[in-house]
C-alpha positions in Angstrom: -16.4 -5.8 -8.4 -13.3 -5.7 -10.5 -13.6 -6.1 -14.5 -14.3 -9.8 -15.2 -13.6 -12.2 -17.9 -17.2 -11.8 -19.5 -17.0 -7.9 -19.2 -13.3 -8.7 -21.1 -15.1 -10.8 -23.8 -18.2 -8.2 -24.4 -15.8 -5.1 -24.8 -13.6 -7.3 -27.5 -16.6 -8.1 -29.1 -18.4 -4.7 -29.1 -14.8 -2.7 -29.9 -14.1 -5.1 -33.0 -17.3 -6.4 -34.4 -19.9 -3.8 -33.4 -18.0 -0.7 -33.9 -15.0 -1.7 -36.3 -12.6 0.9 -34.2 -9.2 0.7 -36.0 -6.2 -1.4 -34.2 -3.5 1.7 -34.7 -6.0 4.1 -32.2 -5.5 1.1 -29.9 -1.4 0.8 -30.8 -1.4 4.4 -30.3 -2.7 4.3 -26.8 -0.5 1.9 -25.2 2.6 2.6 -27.9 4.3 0.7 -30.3 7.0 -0.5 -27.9 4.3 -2.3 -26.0 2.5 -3.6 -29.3 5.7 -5.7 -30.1 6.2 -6.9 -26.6 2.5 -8.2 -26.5 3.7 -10.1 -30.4 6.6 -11.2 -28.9 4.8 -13.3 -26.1 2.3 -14.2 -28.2 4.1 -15.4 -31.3 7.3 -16.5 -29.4 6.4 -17.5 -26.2 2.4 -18.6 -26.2 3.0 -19.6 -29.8 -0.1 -18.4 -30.6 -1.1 -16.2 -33.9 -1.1 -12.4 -33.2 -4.9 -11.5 -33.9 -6.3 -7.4 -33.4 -9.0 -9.2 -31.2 -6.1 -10.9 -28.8 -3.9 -7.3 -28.6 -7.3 -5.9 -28.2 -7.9 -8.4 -24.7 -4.6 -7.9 -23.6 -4.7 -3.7 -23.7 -8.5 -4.2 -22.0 -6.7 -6.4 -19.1 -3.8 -4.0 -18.5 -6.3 -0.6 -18.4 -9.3 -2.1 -16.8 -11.9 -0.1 -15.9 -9.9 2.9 -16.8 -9.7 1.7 -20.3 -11.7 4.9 -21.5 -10.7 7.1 -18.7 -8.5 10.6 -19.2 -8.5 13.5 -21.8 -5.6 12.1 -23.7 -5.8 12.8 -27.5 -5.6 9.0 -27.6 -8.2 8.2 -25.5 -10.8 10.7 -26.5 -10.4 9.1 -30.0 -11.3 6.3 -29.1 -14.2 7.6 -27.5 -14.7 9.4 -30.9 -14.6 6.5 -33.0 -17.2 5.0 -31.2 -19.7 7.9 -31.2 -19.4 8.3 -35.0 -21.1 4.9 -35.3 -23.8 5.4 -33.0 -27.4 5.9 -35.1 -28.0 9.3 -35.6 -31.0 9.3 -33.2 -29.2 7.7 -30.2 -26.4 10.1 -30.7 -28.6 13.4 -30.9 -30.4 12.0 -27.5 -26.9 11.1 -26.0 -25.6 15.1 -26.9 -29.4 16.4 -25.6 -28.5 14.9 -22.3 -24.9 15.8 -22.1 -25.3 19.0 -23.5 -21.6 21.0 -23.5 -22.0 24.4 -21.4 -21.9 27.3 -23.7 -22.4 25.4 -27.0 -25.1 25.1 -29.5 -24.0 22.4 -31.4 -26.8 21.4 -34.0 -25.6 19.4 -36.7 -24.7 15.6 -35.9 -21.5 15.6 -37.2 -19.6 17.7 -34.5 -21.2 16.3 -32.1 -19.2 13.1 -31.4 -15.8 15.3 -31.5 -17.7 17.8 -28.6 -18.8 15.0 -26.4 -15.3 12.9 -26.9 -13.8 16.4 -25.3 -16.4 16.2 -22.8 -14.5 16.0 -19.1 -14.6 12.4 -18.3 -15.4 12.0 -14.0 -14.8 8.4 -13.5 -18.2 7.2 -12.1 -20.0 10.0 -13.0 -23.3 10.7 -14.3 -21.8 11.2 -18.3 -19.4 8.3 -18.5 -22.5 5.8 -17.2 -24.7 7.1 -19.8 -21.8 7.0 -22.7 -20.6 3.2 -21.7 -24.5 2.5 -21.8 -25.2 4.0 -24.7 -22.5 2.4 -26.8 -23.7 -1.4 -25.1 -20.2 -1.9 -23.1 -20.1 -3.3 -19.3 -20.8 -0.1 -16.9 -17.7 -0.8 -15.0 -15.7 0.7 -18.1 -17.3 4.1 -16.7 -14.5 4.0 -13.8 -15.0 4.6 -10.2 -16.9 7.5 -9.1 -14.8 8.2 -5.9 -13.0 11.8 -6.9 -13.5 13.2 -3.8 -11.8 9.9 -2.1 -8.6 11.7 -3.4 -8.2 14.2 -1.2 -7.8 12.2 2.0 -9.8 13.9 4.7 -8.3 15.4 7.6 -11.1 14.6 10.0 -13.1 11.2 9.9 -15.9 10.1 12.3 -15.7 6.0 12.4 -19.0 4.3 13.0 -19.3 1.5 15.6 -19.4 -1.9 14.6 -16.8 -4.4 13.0 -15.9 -7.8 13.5 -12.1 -8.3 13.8 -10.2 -11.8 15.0 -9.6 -12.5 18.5 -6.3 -11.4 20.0 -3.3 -14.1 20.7 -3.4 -15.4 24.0 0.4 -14.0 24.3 -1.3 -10.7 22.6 -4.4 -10.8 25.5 -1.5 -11.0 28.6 0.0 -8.3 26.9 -3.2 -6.1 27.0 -3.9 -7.4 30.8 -0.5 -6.2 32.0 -1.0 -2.3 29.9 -4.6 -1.9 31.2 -3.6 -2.9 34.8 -0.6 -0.1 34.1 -2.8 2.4 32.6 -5.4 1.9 35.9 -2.1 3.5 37.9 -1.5 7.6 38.5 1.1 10.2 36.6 4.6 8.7 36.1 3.7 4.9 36.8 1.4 4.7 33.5 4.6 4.3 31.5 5.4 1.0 29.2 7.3 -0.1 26.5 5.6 -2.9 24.4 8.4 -4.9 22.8 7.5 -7.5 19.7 8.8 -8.8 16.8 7.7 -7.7 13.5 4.7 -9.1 13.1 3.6 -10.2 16.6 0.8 -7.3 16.4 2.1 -4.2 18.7 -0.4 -2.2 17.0 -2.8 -4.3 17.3 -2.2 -4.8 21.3 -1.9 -1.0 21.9 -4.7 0.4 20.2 -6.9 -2.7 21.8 -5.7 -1.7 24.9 -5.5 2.3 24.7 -9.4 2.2 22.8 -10.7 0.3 25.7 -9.4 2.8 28.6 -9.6 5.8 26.5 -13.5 5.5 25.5 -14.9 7.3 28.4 -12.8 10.2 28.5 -13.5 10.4 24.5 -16.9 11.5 25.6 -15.1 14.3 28.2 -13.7 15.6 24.8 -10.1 14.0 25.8 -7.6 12.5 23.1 -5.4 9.9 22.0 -2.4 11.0 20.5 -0.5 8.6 18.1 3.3 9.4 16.8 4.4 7.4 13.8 8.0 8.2 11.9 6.2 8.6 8.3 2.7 9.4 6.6 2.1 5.5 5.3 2.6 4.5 9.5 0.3 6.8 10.8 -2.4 5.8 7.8 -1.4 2.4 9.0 -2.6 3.2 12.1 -5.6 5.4 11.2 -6.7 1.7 9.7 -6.6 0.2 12.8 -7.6 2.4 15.0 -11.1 2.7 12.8 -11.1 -1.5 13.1 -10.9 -1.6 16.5 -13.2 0.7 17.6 -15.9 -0.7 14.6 -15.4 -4.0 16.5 -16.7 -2.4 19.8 -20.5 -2.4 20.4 -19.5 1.1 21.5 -23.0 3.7 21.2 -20.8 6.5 20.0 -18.7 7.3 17.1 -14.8 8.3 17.0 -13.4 11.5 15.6 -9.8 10.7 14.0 -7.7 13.7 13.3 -4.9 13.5 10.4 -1.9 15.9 11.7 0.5 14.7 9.2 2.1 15.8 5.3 -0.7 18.5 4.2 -3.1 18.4 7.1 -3.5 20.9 9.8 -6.4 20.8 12.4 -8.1 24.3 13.7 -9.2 24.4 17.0 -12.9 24.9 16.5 -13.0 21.4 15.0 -11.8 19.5 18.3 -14.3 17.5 20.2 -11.7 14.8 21.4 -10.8 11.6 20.0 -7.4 10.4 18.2 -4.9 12.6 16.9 -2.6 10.6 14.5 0.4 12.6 14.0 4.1 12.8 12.5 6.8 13.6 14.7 8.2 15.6 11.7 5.0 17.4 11.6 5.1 18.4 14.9 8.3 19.3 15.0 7.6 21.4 12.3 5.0 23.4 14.2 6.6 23.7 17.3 9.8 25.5 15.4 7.7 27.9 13.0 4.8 28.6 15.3 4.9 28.9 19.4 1.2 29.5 19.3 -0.2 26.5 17.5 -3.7 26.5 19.2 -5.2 23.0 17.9 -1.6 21.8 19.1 -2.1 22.9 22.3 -5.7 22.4 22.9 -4.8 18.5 22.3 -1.7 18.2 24.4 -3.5 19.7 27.0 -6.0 17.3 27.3 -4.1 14.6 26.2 -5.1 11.6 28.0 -2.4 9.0 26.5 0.3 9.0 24.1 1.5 6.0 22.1 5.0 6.5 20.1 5.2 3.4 17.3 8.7 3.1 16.0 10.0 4.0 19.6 13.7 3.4 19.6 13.7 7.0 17.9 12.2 8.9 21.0 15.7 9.6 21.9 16.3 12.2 19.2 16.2 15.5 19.5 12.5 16.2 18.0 10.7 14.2 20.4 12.3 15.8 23.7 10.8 18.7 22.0 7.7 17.1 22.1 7.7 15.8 25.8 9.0 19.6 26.5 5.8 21.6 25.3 3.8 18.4 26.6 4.6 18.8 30.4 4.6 22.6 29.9 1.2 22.4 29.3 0.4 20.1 31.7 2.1 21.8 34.3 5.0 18.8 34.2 2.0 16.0 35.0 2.0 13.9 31.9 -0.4 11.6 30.6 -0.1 7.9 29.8 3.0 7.2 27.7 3.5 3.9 25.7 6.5 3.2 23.4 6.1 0.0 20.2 9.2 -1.5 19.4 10.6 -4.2 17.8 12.4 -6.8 19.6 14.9 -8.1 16.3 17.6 -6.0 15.6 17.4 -4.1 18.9 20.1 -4.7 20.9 19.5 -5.2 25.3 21.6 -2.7 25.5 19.1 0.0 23.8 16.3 -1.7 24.8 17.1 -0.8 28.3 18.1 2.7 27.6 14.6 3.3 26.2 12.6 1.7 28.8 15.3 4.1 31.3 14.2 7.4 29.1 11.0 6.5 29.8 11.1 5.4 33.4 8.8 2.5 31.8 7.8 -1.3 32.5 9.0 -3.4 29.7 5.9 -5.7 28.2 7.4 -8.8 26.2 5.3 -11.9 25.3 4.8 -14.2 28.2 5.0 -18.6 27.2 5.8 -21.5 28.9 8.7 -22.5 26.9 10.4 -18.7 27.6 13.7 -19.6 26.6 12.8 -21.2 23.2 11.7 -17.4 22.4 14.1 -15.6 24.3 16.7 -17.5 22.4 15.1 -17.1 18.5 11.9 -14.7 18.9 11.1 -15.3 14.8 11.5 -18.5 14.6 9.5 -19.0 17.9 6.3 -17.3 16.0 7.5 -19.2 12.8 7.3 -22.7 14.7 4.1 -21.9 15.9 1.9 -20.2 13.2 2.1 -16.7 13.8 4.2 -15.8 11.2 4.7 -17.8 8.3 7.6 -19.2 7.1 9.6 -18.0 4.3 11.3 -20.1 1.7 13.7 -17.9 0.1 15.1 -17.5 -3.3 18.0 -15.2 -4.0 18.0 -14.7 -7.4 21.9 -13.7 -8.8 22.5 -13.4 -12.5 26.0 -13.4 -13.5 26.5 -9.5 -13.6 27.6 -7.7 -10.5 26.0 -4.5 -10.6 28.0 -2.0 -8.3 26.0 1.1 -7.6 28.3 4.4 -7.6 27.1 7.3 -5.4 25.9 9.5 -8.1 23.2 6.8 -8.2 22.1 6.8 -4.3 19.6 9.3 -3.4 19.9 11.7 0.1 19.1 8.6 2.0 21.8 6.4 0.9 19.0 4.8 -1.2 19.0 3.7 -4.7 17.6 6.6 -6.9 14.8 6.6 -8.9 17.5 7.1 -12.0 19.5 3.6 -10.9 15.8 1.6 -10.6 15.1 2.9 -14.3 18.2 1.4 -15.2 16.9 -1.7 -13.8 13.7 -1.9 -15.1 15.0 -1.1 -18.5 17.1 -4.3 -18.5 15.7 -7.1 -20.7 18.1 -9.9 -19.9 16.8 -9.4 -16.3 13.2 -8.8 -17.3 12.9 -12.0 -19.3 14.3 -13.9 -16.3 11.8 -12.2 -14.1 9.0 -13.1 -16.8 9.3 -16.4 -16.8 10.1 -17.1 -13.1 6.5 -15.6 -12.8 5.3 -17.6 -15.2 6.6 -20.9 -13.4 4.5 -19.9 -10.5 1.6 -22.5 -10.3 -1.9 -21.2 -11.4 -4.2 -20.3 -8.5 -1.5 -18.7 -6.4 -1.4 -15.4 -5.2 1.3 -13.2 -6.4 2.4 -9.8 -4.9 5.6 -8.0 -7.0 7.3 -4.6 -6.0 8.6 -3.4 -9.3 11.4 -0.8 -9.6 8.7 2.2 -11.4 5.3 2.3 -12.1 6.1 1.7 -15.8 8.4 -1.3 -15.3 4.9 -2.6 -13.1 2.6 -2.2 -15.8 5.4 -3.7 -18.3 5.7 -6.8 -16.4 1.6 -7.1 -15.7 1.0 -6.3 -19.4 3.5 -9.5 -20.4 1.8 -11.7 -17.8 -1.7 -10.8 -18.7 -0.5 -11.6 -22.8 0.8 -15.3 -21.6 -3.0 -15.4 -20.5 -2.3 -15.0 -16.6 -4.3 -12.7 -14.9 -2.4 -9.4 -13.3 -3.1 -6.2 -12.0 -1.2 -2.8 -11.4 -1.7 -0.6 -8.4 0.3 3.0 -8.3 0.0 6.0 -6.0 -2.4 7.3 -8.3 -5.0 4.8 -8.5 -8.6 5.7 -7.9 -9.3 4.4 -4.2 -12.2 2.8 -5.1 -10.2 0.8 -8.1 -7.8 0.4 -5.7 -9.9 -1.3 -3.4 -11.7 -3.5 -5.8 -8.2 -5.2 -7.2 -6.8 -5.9 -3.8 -10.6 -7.7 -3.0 -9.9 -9.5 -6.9 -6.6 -10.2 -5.4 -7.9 -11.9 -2.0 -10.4 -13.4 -3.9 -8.3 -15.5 -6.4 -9.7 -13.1 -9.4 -6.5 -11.5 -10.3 -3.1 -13.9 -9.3 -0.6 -10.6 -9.9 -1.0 -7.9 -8.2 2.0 -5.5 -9.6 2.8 -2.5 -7.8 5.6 0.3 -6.8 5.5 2.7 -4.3 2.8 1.5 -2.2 1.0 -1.9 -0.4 4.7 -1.8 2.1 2.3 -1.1 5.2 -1.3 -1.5 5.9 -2.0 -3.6 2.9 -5.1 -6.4 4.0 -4.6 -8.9 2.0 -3.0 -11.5 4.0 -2.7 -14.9 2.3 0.3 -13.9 -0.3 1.6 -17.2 -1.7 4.3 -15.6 -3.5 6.5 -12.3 -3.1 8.6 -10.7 -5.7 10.9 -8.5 -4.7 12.4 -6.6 -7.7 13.0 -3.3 -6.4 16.4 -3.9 -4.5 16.8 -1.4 -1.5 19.2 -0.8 1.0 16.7 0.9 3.5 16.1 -2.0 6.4 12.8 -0.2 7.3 11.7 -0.5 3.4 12.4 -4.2 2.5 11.1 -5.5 6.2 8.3 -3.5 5.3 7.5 -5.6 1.7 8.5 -8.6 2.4 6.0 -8.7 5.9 3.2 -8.8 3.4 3.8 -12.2 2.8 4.8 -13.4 6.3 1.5 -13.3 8.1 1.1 -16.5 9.6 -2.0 -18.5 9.4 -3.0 -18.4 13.4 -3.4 -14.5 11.7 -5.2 -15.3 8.6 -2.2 -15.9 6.2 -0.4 -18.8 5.1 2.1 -21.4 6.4 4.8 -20.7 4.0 5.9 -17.7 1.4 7.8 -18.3 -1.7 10.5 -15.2 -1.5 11.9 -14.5 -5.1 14.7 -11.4 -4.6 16.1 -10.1 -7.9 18.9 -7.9 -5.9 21.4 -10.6 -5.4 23.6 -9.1 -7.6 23.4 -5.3 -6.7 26.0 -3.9 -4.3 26.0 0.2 -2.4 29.9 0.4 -2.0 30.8 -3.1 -2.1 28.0 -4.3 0.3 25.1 -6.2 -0.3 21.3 -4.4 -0.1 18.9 -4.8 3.0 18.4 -8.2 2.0 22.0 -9.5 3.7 21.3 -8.0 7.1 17.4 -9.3 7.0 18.3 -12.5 6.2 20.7 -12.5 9.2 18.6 -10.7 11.5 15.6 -13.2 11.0 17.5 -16.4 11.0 16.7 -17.5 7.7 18.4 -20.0 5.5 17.9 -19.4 1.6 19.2 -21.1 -1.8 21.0 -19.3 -4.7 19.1 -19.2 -8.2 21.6 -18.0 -11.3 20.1 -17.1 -14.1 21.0 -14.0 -16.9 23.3 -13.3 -18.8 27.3 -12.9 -18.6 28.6 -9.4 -17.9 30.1 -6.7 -15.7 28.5 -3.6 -14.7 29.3 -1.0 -12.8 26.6 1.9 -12.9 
């Protein structure tokens, strides 16, 4: 459960009343810069009387449940200031049960210094008994899910899920690749072609799960190629959904063969090997003898390559090499995703030639009305929802120069602080989320992690509820704001970096994009969190605010131009800002 409006009202109470802890430890640990953009919104825009007890809500909503997390000096005196009011009993019994290793501390007053050093393990057994002993709500001790951190290379997923029914276009689909996967050596080849967000995942690991369960058991595996770490996590997910949905006896072993993990060979039993192509690659250059490698292509019983129109570089003939080499040139099962927008016939049909494949496309009466305009197709009829766009353009052209692209032709991390530094632009952002009706659920890709907690900080001031999530939030946080989030509890959810793939949360009202990009992959990626149609649990219709209207990569217009041709969709200027010319 996330931290609630009560647990909010206690802590105030407890920090100000009960304790008397000094406002400048709190103005200390968010910074002065953040103290006067709290009094701004408050005095200027809520026109409402700055009060310790309001700054002290606002700093509780930003930090959460991590409020009293870390070993910063600022933090651990605020852990001290409450510990030097406890009664002298309690805080004696407090240090006799948290006891520092290798001290003898016996006179009270050191002890509160001592245990405010004290490592704090979100969750664990000395934060519980502080937050209890100083009378605060026990979800200020954090989450206790440390070892969550380290993603595990091997996971064993139990049987037993619910999950919604397939499509009927989706169930065709998985009719025509099990009746092709029921055939012998270079007939069990297919290329599954979708748009973006007709389910191709969805299909092929239904489909591959059902026909691969029995040779599971004969120790035989599933191998998965994805182009980047966040796919093949995507796919991990549903991979463990799919077969939790199945009243299969057994569990599944999934293997991670991607960024730090490596497999040894005395851990295979069969099951799913999800795997980077760069990773392999990788493996095949530096060592010829990869065992685990081996051992799984060997016994390989199908192969599924998401992301498919790359399987004509280089890496993956490498791939296919060492695969019929050791299966003395008989391959297993092969089936390539791809998306049907942006895909010309022309490579469409080269792929399904390179694989000497059957091409699977959605099957309805009225062919030619999807033919013509797949998207709008699954618009028209509820799979996807439909997107009424905003392109926000202030009147300052901001052309990027190529000292501020990074080695993908991206913008840099240098050019998005220069974004999110810009008030003019921020204000405008502010109160276009502010307009947004109460009740709504908000998703926002910031340009950093500090312009995300910026922004949520403002929105939580104006007495909106907002949340941030980074790369480095606890899982089990993590978990808990995106269930706030489906659940109406927090209407901003503020992130960077992450919730592009994988991200179940699917009724997003709103999207804010204010990270422009000029990678395709990327903004298709965001803005398909808020296109999920409501035959798919989402919503009919997604408010689409961009904030990179404005922003040009040597003249051209960001990702936005060629997704708004490529899915057909008409949008409406917004002008806002402030006159000027930049070139940065």
């Amino acid at each position: 459960m996330y931290i609630t409006d009560n647990d909010i009202q206690i802590a105030v109470k407890r920090f100000s009343d009960t304790y008397q802890v000094k406002q400048e430890l709190f103005e200390k640990l968010i910074g002065m810069e953040h103290v006067s953009l709290i009094r701004y919104q408050i005095e200027q825009v809520n026109q409402e009387t700055f009060t310790y007890k309001k700054l002290l809500e606002t700093i509780i909503r930003i930090k959460g449940p991590s409020l009293l997390s870390g070993s910063s000096e600022e933090v651990r005196e605020i852990r001290r200031a409450l510990l030097r009011k406890l009664p002298e009993n309690e805080l004696c019994s407090l240090y006799e049960r948290n006891a520092i290793k290798g001290k003898n501390i016996q006179s009270v007053s050191y002890m509160p210094r001592a245990l405010a050093q004290k490592q704090w393990k979100a969750g664990g057994k000395w934060p519980r008994d502080f937050i209890k002993t100083v009378g605060l709500p026990l979800c200020f001790s954090g989450f206790g899910l440390a070892k969550e951190e380290s993603v595990p290379t091997i996971m064993d997923i139990e049987a037993r899920k619910a999950v919604p029914p397939l499509a009927p276009y989706q169930l065709l689909i998985k009719e025509e690749m099990t009746s092709i996967l029921s055939l012998e050596d270079d007939a069990t080849r297919c290329i599954v072609s979708l748009p973006t967000g007709g389910g191709k995942t969805r299909v092929a690991v239904e489909s591959f799960i059902d026909w691969m369960q029995p040779r599971f058991a004969e120790g035989r595996y599933m191998l998965w190629i994805a182009q980047s770490e966040e796919l093949c996590e995507q796919a991990i997910a549903c991979i463990a959904d799919m077969w939790q949905e199945r009243e299969f006896p057994e569990s599944l072993r999934i293997y991670r063969y991607f960024g730090t993990h490596n497999i040894k060979p005395e851990d295979l039993i069969g099951g799913v090997v999800v795997a980077s192509i760069q990773k392999i690659v990788r493996r095949l250059k530096n060592d010829e003898n990869d065992e685990a490698l081996d051992d799984i292509l060997q016994l390989c019983g199908a192969m599924i390559v998401d992301e498919a129109h790359h399987a004509a570089a280089h890496s993956y003939q490498l791939l296919f090499e060492r695969a019929r080499e050791m299966t003395n040139g008989r391959l297993f099962a092969i089936c390539g995703l791809t998306a049907t927008p942006g895909r010309s016939g022309d490579e469409t049909a080269l792929l399904v030639n390179q694989f000497e494949a059957r091409l699977l496309r959605p099957r309805f009466p009225d062919q030619r009305d999807y033919d013509e305009k797949p998207l709008k197709y699954f618009r028209d009829r509820g799979y996807l929802a439909k997107p009424i766009y905003r392109l926000m353009k202030d009147q300052r052209m901001m052309v990027v120069e190529e000292d501020k692209l990074d080695e993908s032709g991206d913008l840099s991390t240098d050019m998005l602080r220069v974004l999110a530094s810009d008030e003019a632009r921020n204000q405008w952002i502010i109160n276009t989320l502010l307009d947004v009706p109460s009740g709504s659920s908000t998703l926002v890709y910031a340009c950093t992690v500090e312009h995300a907690e910026m922004l949520s900080m403002l929105i939580n001031t104006a007495g909106r509820t907002a949340a941030v999530i980074a790369a480095d939030t606890p899982k089990g946080l993590r978990r808990s704001m995106i269930e706030a989030f489906r659940k109406g509890q927090i209407e901003f959810l503020f992130n960077y970096g992450v919730l592009t793939t994988g991200f179940d949360a699917p009724k997003v009202d709103h999207l804010f994009l204010l990270r422009p990009t000029a990678s395709e992959i990327l903004y298709e990626q965001m803005v398909g969190r808020g296109l999920r149609g409501p035959l798919f649990g989402g919503t009919e219709t997604c408010m689409i605010y961009d904030f990179s209207g404005n922003v040009t990569v040597h003249g051209q217009p960001l990702a936005y131009a060629r997704f708004l041709e490529k899915w057909d969709i008409s949008y409406k200027e917004e002008r806002g800002g402030q006159p000027a010319a930049n070139s940065v």
